[in-house]
Each structure stands twice: as C-alpha cells, then as structure tokens.
mmCIF file of the N, C-alpha and C atoms, coordinates in Angstrom:
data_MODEL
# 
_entry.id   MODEL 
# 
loop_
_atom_site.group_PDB 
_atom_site.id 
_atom_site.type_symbol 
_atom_site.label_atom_id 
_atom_site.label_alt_id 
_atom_site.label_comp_id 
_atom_site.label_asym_id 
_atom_site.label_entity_id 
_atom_site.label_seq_id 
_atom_site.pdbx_PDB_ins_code 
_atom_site.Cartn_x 
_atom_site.Cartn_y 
_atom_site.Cartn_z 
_atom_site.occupancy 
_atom_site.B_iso_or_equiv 
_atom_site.pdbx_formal_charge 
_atom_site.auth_seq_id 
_atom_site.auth_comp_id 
_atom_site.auth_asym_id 
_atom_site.auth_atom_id 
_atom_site.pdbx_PDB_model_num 
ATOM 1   N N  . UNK A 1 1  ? 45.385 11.976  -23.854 1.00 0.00 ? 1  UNK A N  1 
ATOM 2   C CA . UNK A 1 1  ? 46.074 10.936  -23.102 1.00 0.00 ? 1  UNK A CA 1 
ATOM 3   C C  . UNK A 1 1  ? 47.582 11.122  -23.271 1.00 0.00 ? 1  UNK A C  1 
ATOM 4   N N  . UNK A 1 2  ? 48.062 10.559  -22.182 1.00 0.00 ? 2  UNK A N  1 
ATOM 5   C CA . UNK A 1 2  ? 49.780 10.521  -22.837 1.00 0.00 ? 2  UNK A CA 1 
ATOM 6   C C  . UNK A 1 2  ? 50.370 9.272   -22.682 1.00 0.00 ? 2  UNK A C  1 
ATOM 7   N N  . UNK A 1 3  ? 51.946 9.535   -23.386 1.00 0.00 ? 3  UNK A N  1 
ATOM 8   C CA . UNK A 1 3  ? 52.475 8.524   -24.067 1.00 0.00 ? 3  UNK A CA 1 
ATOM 9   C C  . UNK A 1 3  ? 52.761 7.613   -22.652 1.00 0.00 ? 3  UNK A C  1 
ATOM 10  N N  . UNK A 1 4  ? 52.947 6.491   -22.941 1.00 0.00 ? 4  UNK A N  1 
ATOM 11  C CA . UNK A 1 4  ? 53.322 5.567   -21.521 1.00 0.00 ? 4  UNK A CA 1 
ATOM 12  C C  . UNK A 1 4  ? 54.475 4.719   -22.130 1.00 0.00 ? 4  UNK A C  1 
ATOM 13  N N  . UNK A 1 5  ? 54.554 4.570   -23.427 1.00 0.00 ? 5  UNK A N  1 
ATOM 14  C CA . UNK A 1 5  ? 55.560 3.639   -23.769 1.00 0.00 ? 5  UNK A CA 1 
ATOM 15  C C  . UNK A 1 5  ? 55.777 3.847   -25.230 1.00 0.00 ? 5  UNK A C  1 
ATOM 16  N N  . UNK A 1 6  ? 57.145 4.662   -25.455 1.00 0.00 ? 6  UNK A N  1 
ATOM 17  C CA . UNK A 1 6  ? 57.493 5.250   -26.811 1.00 0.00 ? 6  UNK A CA 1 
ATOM 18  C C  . UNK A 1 6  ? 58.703 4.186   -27.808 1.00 0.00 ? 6  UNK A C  1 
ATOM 19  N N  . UNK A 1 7  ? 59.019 3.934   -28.762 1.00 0.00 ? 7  UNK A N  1 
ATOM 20  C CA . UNK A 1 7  ? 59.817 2.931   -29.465 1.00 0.00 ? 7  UNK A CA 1 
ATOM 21  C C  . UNK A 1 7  ? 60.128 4.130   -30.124 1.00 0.00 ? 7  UNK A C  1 
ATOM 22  N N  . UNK A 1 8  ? 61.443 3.752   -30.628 1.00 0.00 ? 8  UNK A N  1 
ATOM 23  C CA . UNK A 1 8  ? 62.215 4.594   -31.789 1.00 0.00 ? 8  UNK A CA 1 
ATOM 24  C C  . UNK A 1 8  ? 63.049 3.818   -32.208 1.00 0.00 ? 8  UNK A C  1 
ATOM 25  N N  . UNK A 1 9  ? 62.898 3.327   -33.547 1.00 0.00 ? 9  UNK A N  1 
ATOM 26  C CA . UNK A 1 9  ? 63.992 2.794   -34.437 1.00 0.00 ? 9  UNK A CA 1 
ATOM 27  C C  . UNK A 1 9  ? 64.439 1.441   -34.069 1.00 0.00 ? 9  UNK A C  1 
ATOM 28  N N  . UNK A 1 10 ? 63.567 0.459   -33.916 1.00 0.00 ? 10 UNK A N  1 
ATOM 29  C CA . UNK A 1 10 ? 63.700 -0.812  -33.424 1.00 0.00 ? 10 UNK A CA 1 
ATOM 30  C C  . UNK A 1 10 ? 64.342 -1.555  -34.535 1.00 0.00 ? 10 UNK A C  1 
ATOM 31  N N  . UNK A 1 11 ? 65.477 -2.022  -34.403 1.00 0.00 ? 11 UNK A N  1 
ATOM 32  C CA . UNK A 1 11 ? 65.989 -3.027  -35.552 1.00 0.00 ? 11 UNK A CA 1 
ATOM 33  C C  . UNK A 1 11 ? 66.338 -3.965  -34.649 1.00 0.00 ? 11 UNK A C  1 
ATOM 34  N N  . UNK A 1 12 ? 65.812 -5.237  -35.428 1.00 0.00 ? 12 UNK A N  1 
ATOM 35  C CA . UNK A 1 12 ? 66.260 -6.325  -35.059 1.00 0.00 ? 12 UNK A CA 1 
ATOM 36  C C  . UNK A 1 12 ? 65.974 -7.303  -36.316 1.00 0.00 ? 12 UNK A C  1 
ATOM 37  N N  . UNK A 1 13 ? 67.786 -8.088  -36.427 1.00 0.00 ? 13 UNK A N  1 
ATOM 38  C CA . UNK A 1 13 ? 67.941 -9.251  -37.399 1.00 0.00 ? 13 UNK A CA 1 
ATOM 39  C C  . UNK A 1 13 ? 68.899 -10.249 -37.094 1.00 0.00 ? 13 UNK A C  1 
ATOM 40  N N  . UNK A 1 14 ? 68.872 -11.335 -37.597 1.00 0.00 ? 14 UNK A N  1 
ATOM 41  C CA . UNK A 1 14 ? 70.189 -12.490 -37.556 1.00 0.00 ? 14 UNK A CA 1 
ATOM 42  C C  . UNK A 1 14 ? 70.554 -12.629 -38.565 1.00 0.00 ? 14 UNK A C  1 
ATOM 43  N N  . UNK A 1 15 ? 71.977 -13.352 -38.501 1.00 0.00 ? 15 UNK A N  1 
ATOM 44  C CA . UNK A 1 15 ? 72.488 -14.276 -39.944 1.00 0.00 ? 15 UNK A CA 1 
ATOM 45  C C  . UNK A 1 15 ? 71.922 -15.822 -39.959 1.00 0.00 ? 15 UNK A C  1 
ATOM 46  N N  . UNK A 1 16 ? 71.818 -15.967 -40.759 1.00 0.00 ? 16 UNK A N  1 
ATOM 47  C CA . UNK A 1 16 ? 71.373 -17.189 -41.220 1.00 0.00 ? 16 UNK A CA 1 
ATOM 48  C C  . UNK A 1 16 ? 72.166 -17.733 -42.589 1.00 0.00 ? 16 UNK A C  1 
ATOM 49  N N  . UNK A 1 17 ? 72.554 -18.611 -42.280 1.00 0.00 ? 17 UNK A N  1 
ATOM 50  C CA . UNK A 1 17 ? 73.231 -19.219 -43.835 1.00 0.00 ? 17 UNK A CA 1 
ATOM 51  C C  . UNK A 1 17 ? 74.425 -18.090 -44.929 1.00 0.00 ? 17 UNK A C  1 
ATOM 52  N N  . UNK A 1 18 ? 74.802 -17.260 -43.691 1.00 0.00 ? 18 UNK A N  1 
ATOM 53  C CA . UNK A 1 18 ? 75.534 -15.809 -44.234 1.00 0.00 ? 18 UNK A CA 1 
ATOM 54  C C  . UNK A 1 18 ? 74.678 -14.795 -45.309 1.00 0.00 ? 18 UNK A C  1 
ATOM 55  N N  . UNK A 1 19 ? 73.169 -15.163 -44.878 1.00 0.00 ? 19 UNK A N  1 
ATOM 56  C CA . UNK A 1 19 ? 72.369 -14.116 -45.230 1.00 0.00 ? 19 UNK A CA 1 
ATOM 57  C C  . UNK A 1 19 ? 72.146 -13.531 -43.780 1.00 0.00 ? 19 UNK A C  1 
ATOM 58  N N  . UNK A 1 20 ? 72.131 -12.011 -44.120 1.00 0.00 ? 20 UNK A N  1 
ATOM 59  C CA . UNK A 1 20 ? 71.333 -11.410 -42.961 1.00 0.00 ? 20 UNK A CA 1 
ATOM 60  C C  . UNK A 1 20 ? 69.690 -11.037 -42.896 1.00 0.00 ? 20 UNK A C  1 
ATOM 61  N N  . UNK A 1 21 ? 68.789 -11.557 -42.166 1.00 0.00 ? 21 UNK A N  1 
ATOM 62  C CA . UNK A 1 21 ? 67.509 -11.497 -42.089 1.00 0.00 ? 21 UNK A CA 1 
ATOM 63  C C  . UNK A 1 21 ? 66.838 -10.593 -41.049 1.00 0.00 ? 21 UNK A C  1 
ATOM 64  N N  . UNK A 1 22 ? 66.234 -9.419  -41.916 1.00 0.00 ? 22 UNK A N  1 
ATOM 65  C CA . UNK A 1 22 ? 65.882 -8.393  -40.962 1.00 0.00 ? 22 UNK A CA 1 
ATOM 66  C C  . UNK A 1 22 ? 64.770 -8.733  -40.767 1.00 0.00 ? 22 UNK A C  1 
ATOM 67  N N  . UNK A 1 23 ? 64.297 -8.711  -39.427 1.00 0.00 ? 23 UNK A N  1 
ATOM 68  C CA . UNK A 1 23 ? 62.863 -9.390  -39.024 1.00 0.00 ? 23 UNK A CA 1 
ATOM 69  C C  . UNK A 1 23 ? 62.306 -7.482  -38.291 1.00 0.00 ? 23 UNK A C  1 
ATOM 70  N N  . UNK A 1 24 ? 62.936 -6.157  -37.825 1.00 0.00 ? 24 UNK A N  1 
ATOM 71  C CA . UNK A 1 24 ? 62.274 -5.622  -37.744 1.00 0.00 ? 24 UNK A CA 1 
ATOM 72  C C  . UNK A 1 24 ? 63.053 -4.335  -37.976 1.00 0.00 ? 24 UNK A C  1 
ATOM 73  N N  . UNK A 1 25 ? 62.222 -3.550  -38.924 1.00 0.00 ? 25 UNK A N  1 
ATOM 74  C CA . UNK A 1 25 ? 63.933 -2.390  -39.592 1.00 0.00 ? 25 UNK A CA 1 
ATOM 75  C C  . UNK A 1 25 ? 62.808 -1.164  -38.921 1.00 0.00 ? 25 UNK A C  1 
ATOM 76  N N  . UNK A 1 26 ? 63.777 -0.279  -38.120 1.00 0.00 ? 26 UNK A N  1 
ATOM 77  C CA . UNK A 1 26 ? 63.284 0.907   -38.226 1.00 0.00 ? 26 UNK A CA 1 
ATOM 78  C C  . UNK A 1 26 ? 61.512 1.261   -37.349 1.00 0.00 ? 26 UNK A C  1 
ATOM 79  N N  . UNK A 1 27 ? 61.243 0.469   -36.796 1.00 0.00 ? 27 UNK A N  1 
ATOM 80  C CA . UNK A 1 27 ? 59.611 0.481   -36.350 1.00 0.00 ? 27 UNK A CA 1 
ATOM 81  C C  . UNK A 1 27 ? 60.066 1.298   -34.998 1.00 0.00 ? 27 UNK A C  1 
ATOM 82  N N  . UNK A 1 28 ? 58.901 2.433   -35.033 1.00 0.00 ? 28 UNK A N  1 
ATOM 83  C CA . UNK A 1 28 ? 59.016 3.665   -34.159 1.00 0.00 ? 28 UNK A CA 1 
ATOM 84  C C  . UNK A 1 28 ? 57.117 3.889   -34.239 1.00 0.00 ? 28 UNK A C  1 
ATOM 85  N N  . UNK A 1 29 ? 56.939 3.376   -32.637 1.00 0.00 ? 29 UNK A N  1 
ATOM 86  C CA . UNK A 1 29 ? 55.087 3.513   -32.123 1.00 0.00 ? 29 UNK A CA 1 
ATOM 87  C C  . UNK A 1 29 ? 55.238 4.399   -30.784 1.00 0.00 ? 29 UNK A C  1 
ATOM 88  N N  . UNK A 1 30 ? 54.167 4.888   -30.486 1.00 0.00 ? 30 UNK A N  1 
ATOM 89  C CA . UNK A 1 30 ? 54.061 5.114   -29.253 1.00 0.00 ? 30 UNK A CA 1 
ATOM 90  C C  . UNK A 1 30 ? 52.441 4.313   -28.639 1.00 0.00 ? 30 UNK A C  1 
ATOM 91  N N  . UNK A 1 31 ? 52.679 4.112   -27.399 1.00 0.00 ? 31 UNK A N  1 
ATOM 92  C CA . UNK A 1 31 ? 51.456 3.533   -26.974 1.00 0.00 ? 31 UNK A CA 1 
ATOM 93  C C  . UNK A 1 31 ? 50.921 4.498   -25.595 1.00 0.00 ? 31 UNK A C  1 
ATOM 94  N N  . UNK A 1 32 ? 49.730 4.997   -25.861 1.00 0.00 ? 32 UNK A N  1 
ATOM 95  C CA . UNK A 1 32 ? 48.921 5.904   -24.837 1.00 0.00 ? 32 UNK A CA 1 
ATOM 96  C C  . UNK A 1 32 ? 48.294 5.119   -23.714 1.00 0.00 ? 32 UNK A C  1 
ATOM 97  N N  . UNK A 1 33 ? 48.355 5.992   -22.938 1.00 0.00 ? 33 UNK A N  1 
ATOM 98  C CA . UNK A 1 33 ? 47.913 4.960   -21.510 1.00 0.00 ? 33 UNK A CA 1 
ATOM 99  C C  . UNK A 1 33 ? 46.232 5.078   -21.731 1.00 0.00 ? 33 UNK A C  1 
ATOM 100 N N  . UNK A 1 34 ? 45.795 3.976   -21.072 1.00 0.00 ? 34 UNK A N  1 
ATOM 101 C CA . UNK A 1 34 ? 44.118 3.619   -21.450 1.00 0.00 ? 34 UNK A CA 1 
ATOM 102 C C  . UNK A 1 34 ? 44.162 2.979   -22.386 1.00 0.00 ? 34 UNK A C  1 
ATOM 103 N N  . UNK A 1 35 ? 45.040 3.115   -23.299 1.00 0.00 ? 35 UNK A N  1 
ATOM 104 C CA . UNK A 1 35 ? 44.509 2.517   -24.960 1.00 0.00 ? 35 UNK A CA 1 
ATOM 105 C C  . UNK A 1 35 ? 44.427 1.091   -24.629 1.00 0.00 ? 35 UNK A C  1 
ATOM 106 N N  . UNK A 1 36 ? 43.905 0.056   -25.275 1.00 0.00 ? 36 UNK A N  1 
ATOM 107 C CA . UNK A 1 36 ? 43.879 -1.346  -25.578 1.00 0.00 ? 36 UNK A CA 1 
ATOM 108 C C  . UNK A 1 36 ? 44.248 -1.330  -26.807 1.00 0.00 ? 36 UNK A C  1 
ATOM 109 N N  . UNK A 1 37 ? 45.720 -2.231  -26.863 1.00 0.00 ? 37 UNK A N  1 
ATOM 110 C CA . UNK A 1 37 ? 46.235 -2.551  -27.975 1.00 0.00 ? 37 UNK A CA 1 
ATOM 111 C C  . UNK A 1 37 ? 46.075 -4.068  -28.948 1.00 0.00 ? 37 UNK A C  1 
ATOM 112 N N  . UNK A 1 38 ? 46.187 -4.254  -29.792 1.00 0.00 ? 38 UNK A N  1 
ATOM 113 C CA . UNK A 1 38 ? 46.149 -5.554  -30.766 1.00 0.00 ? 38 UNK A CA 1 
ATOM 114 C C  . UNK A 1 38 ? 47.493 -5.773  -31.639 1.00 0.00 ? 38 UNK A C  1 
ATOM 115 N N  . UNK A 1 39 ? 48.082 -6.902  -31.465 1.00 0.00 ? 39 UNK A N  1 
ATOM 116 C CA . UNK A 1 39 ? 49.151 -7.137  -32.464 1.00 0.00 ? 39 UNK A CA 1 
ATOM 117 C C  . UNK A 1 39 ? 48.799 -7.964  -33.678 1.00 0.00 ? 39 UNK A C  1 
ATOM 118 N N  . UNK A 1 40 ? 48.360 -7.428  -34.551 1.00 0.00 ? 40 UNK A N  1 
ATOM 119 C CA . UNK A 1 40 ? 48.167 -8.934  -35.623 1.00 0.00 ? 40 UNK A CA 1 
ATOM 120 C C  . UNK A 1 40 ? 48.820 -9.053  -37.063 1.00 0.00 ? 40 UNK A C  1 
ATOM 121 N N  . UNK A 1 41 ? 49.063 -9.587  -37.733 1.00 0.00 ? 41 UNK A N  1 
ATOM 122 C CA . UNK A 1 41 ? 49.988 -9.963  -38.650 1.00 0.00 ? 41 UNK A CA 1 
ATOM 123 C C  . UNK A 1 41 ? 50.486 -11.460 -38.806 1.00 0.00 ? 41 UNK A C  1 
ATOM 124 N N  . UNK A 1 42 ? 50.469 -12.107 -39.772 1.00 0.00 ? 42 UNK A N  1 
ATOM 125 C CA . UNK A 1 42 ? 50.515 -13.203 -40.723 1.00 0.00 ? 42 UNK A CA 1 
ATOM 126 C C  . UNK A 1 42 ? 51.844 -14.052 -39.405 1.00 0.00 ? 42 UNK A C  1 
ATOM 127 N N  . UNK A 1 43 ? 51.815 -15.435 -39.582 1.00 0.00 ? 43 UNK A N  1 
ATOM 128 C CA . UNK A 1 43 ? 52.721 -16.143 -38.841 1.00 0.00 ? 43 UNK A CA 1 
ATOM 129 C C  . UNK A 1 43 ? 53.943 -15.661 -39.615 1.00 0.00 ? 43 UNK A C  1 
ATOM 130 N N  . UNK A 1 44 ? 55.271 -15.410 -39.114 1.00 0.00 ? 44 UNK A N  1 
ATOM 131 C CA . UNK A 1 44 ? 56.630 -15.337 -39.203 1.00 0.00 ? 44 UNK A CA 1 
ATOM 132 C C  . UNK A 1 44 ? 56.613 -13.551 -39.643 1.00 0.00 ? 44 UNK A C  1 
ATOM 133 N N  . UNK A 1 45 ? 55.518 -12.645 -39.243 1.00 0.00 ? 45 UNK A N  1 
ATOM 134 C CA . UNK A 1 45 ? 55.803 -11.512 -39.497 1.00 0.00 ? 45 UNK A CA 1 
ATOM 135 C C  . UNK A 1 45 ? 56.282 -10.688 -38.412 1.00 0.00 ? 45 UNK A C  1 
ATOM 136 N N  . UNK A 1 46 ? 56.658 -11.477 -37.473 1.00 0.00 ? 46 UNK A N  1 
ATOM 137 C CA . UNK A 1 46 ? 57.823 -10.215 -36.424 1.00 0.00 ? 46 UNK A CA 1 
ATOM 138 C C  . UNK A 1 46 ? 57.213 -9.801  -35.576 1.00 0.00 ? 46 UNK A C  1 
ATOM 139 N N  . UNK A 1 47 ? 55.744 -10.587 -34.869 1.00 0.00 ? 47 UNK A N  1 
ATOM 140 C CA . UNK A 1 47 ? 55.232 -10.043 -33.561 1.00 0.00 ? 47 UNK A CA 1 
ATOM 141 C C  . UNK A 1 47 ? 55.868 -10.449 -32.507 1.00 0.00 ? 47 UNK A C  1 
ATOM 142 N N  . UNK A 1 48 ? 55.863 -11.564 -32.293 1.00 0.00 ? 48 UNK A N  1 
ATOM 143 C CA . UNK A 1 48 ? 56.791 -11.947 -31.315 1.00 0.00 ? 48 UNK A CA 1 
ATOM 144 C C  . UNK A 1 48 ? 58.019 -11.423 -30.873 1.00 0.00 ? 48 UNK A C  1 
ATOM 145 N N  . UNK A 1 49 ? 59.138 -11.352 -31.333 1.00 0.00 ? 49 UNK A N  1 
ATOM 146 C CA . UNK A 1 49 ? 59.689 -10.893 -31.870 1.00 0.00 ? 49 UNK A CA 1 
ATOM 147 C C  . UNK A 1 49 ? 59.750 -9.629  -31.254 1.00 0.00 ? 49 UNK A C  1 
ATOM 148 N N  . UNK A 1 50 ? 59.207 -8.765  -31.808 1.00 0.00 ? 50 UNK A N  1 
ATOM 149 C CA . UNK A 1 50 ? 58.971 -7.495  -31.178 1.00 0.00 ? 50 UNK A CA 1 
ATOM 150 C C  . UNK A 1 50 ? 58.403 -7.164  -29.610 1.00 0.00 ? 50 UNK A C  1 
ATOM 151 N N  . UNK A 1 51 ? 57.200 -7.905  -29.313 1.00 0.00 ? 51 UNK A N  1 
ATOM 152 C CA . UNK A 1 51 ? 57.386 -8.135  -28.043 1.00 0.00 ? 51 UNK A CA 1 
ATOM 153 C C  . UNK A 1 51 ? 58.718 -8.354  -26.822 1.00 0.00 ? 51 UNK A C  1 
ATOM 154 N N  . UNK A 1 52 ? 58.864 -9.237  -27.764 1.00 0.00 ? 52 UNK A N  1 
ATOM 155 C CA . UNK A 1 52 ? 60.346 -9.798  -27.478 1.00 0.00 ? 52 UNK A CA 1 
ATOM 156 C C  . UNK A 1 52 ? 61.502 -8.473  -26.683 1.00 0.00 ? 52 UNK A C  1 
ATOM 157 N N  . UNK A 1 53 ? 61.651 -7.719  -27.858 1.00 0.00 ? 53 UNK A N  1 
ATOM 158 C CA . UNK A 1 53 ? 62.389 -6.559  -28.006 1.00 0.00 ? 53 UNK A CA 1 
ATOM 159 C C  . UNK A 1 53 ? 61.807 -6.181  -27.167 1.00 0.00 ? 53 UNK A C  1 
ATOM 160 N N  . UNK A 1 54 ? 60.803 -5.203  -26.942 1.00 0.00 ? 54 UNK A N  1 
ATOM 161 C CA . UNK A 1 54 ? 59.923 -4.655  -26.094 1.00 0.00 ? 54 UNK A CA 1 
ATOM 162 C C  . UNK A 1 54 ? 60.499 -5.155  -24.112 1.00 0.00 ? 54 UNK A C  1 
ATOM 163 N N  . UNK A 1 55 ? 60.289 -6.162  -24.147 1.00 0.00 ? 55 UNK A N  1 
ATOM 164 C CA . UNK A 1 55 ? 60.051 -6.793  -22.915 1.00 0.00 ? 55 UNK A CA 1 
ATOM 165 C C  . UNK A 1 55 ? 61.487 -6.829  -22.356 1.00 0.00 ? 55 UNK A C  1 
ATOM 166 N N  . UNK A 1 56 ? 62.917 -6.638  -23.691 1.00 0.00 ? 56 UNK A N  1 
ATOM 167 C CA . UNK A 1 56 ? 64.153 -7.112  -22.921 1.00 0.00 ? 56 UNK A CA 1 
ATOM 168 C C  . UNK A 1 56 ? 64.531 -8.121  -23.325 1.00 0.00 ? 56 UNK A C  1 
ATOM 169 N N  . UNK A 1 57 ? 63.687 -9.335  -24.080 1.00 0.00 ? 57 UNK A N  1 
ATOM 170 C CA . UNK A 1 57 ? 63.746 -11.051 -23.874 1.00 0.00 ? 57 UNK A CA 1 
ATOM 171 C C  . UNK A 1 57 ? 64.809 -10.781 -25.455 1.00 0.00 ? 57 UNK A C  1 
ATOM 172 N N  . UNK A 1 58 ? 64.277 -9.863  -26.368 1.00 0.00 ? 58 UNK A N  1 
ATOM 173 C CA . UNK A 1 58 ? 65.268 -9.968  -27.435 1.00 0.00 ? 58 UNK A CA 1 
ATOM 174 C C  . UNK A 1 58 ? 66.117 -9.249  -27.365 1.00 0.00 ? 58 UNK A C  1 
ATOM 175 N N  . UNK A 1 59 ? 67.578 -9.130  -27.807 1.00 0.00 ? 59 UNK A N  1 
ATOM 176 C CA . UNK A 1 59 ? 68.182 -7.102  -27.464 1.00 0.00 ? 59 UNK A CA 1 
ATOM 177 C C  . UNK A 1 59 ? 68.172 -7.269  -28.872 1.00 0.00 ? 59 UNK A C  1 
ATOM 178 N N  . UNK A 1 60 ? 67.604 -5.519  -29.149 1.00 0.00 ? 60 UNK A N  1 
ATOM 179 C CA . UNK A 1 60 ? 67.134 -5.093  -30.125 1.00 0.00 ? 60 UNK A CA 1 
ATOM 180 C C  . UNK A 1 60 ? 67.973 -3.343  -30.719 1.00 0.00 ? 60 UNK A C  1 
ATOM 181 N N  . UNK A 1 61 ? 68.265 -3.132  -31.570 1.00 0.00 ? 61 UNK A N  1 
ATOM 182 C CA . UNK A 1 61 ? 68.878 -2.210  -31.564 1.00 0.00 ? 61 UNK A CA 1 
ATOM 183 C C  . UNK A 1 61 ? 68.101 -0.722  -31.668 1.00 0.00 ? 61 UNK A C  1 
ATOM 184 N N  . UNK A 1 62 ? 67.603 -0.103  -30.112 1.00 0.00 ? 62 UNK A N  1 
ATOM 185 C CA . UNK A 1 62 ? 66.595 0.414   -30.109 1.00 0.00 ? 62 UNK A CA 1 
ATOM 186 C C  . UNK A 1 62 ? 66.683 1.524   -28.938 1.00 0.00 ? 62 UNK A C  1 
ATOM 187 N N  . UNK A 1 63 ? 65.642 2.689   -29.318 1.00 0.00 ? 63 UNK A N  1 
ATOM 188 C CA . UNK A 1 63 ? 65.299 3.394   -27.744 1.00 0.00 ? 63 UNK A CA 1 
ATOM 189 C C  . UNK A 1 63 ? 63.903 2.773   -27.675 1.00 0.00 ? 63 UNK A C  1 
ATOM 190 N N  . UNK A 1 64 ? 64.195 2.606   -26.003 1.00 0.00 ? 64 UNK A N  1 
ATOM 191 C CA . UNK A 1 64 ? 62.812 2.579   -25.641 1.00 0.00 ? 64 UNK A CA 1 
ATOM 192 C C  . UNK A 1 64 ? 62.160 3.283   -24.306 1.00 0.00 ? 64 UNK A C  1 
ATOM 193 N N  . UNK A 1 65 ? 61.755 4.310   -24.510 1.00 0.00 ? 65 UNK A N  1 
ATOM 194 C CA . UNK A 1 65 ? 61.350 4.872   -23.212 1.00 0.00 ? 65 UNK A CA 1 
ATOM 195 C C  . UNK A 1 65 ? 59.961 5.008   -22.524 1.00 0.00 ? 65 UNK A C  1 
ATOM 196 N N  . UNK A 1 66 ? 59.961 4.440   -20.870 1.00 0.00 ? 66 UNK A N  1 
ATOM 197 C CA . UNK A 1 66 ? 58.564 3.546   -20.316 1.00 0.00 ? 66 UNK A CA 1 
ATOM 198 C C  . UNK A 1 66 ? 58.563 5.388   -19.548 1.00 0.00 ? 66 UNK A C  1 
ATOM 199 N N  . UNK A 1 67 ? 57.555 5.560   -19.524 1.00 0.00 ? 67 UNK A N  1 
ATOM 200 C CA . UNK A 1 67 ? 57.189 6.692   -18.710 1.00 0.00 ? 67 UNK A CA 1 
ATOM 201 C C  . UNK A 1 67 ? 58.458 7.841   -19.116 1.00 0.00 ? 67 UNK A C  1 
ATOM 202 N N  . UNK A 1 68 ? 58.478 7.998   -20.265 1.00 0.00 ? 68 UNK A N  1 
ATOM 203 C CA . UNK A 1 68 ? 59.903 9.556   -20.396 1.00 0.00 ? 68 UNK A CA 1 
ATOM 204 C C  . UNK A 1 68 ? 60.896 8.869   -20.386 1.00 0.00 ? 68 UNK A C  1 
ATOM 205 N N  . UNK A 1 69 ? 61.684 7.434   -19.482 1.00 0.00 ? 69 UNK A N  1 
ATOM 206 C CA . UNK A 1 69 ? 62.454 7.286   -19.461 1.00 0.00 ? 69 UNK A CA 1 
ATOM 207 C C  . UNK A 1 69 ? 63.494 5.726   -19.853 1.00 0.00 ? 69 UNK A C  1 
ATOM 208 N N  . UNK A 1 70 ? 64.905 6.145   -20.608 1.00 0.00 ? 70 UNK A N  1 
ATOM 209 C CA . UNK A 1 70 ? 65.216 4.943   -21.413 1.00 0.00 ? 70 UNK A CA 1 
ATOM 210 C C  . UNK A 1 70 ? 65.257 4.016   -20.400 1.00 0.00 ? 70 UNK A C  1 
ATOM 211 N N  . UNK A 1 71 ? 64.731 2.464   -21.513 1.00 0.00 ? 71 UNK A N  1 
ATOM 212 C CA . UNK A 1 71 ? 65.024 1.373   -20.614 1.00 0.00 ? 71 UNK A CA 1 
ATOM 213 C C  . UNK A 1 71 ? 65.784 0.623   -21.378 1.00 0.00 ? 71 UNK A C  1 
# 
C-alpha cells in the first residue's frame, strides 16, 4: 500500500502560568491508504490535539504531506 498522509516532527505546546507545556514533541506517523486507523490514549493525552494539528484547526510546528505533497 502507499503512504496517503505522512507527519514529520509535529510539535505542539503553550505557556501556561510561564511554564511551557508540551502536549506533542517530535511525533512523525505515516498513514497507508485502506488502513483503518484508531486514536486511543488516556483523557488530556494529546489526541485531539493532534487531530487538531493534522486538520489545520491547531498550527503545529510540523511537515505534513497529503498525497507527496506539503500542506
């Protein structure tokens, strides 16, 4: 199969209280076309979030390329 949607080096964090809170350091997936995917992980562990990133809705400090190419 091939890749349909590649991540490289997704960081995303805020400040909070002049702490900085990294909610996603470094996460690099690829997702194959056909596959059926699952996100799961504990409440406040950064799915959303990542979607988020993914979709545009968060800006994330990231490549992301849909078919070969950056979006």
């Amino acid at each position: 199969m091939s890749t349909i949607l590649k991540l490289e080096n997704i960081c995303y964090g805020y400040e909070d209280g002049g702490y900085r809170r990294e909610i996603l350091k470094n996460l690099s997936y690829e997702f194959e076309a056909g596959t059926f995917y699952t996100i799961l992980g504990p409440s406040g562990s950064g799915k959303t979030t990542f979607v988020n990133a993914i979709t545009g809705y968060e800006k994330a400090d990231a490549e992301i390329l849909l078919n070969g190419e950056n979006i």
